[in-house]
C-alpha positions in Angstrom: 46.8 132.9 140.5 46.6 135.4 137.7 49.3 137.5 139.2 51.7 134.7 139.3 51.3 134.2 135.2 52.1 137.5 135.1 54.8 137.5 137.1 56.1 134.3 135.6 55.9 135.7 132.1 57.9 138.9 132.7 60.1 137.0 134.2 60.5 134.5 131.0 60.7 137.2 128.6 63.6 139.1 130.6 64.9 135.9 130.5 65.3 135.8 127.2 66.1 139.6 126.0 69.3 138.8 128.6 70.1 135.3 126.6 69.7 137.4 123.3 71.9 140.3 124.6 74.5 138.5 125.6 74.8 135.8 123.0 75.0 138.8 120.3 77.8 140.4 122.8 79.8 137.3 122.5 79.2 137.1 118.5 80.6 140.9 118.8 83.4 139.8 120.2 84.3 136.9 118.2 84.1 138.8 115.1 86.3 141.4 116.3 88.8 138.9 117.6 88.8 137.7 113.8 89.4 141.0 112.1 92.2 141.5 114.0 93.3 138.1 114.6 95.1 136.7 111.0 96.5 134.1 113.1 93.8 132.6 114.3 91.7 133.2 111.0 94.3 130.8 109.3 93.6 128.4 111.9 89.8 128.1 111.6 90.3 128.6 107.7 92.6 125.3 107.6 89.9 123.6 109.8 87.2 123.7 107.4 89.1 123.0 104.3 86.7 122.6 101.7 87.5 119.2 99.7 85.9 119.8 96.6 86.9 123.6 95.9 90.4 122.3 97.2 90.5 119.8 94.2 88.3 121.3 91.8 91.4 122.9 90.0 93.7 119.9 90.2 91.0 117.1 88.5 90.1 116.6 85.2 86.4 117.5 84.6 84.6 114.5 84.5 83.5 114.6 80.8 87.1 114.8 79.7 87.2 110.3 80.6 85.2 110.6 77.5 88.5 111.6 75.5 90.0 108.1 76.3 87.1 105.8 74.8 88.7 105.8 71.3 91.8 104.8 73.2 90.2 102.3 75.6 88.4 100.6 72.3 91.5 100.1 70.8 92.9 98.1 73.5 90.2 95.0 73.1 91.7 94.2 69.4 95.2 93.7 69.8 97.0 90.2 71.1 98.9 90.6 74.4 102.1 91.9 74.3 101.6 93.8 70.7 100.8 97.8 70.2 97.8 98.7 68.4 98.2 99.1 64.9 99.7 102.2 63.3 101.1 102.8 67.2 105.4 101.9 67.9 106.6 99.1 70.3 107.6 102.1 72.5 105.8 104.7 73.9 107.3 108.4 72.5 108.6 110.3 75.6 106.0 112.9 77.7 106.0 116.2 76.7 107.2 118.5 79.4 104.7 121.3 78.1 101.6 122.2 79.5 98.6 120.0 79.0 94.7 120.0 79.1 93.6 117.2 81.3 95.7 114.2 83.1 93.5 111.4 81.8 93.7 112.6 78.0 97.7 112.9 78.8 97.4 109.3 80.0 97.0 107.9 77.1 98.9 110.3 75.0 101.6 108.1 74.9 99.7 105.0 73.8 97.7 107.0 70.9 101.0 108.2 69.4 101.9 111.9 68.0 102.2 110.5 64.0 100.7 112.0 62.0 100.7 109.0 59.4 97.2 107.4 58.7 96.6 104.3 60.3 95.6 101.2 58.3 92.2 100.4 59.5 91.5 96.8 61.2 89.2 94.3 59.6 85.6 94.1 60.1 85.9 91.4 62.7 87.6 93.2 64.8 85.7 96.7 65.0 83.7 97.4 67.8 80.4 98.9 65.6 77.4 100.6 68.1 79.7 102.8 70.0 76.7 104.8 70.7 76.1 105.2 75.0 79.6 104.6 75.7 80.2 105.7 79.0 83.1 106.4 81.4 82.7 106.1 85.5 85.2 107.4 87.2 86.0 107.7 91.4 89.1 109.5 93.1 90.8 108.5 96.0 93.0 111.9 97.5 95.5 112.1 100.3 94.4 114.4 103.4 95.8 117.9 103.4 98.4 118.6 103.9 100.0 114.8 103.1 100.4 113.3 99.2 100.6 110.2 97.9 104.4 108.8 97.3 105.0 107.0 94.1 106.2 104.2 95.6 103.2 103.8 97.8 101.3 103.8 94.8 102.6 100.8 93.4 103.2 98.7 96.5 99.2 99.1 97.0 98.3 98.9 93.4 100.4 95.8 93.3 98.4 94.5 96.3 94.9 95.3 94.4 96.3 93.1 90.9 96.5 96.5 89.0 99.4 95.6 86.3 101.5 98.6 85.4 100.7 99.1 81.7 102.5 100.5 78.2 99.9 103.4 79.1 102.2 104.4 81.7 98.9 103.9 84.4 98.0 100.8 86.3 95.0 98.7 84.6 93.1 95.7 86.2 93.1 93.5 83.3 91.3 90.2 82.2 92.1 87.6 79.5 89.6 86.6 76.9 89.5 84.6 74.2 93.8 85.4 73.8 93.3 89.3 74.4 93.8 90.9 77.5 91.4 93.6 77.9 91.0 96.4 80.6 88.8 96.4 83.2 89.5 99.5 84.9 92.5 101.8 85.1 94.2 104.2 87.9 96.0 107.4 86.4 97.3 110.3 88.5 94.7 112.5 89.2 97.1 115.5 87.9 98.8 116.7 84.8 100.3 114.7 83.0 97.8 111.8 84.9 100.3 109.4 84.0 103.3 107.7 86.0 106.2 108.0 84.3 108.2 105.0 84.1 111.7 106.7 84.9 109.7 109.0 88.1 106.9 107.1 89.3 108.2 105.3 92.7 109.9 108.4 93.7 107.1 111.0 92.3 104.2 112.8 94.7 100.7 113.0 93.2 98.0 114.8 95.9 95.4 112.1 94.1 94.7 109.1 92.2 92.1 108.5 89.3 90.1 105.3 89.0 88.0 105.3 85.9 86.3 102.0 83.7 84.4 102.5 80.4 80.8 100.8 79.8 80.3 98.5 78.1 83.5 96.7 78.8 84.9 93.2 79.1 82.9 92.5 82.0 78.8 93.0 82.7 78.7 96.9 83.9 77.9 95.9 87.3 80.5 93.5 88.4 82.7 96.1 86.7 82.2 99.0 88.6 81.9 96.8 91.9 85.6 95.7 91.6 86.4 98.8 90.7 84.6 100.4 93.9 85.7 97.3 96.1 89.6 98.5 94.7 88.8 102.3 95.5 87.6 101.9 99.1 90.8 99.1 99.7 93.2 101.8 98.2 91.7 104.5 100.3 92.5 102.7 103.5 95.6 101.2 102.4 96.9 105.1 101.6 95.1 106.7 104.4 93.3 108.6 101.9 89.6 109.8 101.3 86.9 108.4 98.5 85.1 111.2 96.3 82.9 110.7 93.4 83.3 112.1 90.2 82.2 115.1 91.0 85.0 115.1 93.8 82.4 115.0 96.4 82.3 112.3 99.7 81.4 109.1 98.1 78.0 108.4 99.9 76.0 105.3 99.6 73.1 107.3 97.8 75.7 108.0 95.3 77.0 104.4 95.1 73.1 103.1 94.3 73.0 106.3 91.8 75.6 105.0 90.0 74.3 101.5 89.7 71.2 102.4 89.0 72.5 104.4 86.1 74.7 101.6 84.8 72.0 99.0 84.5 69.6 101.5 82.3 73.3 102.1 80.3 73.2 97.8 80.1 69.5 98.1 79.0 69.7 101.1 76.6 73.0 99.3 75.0 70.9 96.0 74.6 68.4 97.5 72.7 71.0 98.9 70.1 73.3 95.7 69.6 72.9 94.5 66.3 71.0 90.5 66.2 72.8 88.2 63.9 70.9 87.1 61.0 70.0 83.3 60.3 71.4 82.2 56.6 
């Protein structure tokens, strides 16, 4: 009995110097074939196309939404239909020259290049405690090697009730109290970030932006779950993929991340909103 251990042990551990020796041969001879095979390198390399480092140059950072607060505020204290004080009736054209970020470009055209001061608006229509604003933004990117057509763009955006604004970017908007207010917006998720009025159905954009500020017209949460509800509709109407603002997958543990942080933003706002004083 003792000899048949033995024998059976020998056995297993020639058993595995062969599985060892010949699974490093084939590794051998797999990395030779790719030194010496460009062709097939390309292949494999456009296999596992990275996402994020694909798109990392083309989208703005995520702190550069916070640029279009000043922008976004502005937008709750004018009627419908009239520009913001101190801003023309129309828009000044894009610049063609390089820029910084697409959604700062966005709204480059709504903030106005004057250099004139602007007359400052009552105090009943200031929006005081600006401290904890906060900008949430998701993508929604076409698979390589495809892109986005402008045209598409708009027929789905049309589809999902995003109006196409004086900010030359599509906004889901609400009506209160006589002023429509912005909910959400969609830019480009490139330079310039905005869709020109001349170019847009005929112009290619690899990505879109979708991006709402807190607080807003709307309680944070219902917000950001129209605005998610939109970006996973526009993803499968343009064949597209979700990612987060960091231009990762959009996972579920993200999407509870997210809400989590937007109720403690609700909370910590509360405690900051100024109570009215009984005369």
């Amino acid at each position: 009995m003792t000899e048949l251990r033995w024998i059976l042990l020998v056995v297993g551990i020639i058993a595995l110097v062969a599985i060892y020796f010949f699974g490093r041969q084939e590794q051998l001879r797999r990395r030779r074939r790719w030194e010496h095979e460009p062709e097939a390198r390309a292949d494999t390399d456009d296999v596992s196309f990275d996402t994020r480092a694909e798109w990392e140059e083309i989208m703005p950072e995520p702190e550069r939404f916070d640029e279009l607060r000043d922008v976004l505020r502005e937008d709750d204290a004018w009627p419908r239909g009239a520009p913001p004080p101190g801003v023309p009736a129309q828009p000044p054209p894009l610049s063609k020259q390089p820029v910084e970020s697409a959604p700062e470009q966005a709204l480059s055209s709504v903030a106005g290049q004057s250099t004139e001061p602007q007359p400052s608006r009552s105090p009943a229509t200031q929006r005081p405690f600006a401290i904890g604003d906060k900008i949430i933004s998701l993508y929604v990117v076409a698979r390589r090697p495809s892109v986005f057509r402008g045209d598409t763009v708009a027929r789905a955006a049309e589809n999902l009730n995003l109006g196409y604004g004086d900010m030359q970017i599509y906004n889901r908007m609400i009506e209160r109290n006589g002023r429509r207010q912005i909910v959400f917006s969609l830019a480009s998720a490139v330079q310039p970030g905005t869709f020109d009025a001349d170019t847009r159905m005929s112009l290619t954009t690899p990505g879109v932006a979708l991006f709402m500020q807190l607080p807003g017209p709307l309680d944070g949460l219902k917000a950001f779950n129209a605005m998610l509800d939109c970006a996973q509709q526009l993803a499968a109407e343009l064949e597209g993929e979700l990612l987060d603002e960091s231009r990762c997958a959009l996972s579920n543990q993200t999407i509870d991340h997210l809400r989590e942080e937007i109720q403690l933003h609700g909370l910590r706002h509360a405690r900051v909103r100024p109570t009215k004083r009984r005369i």
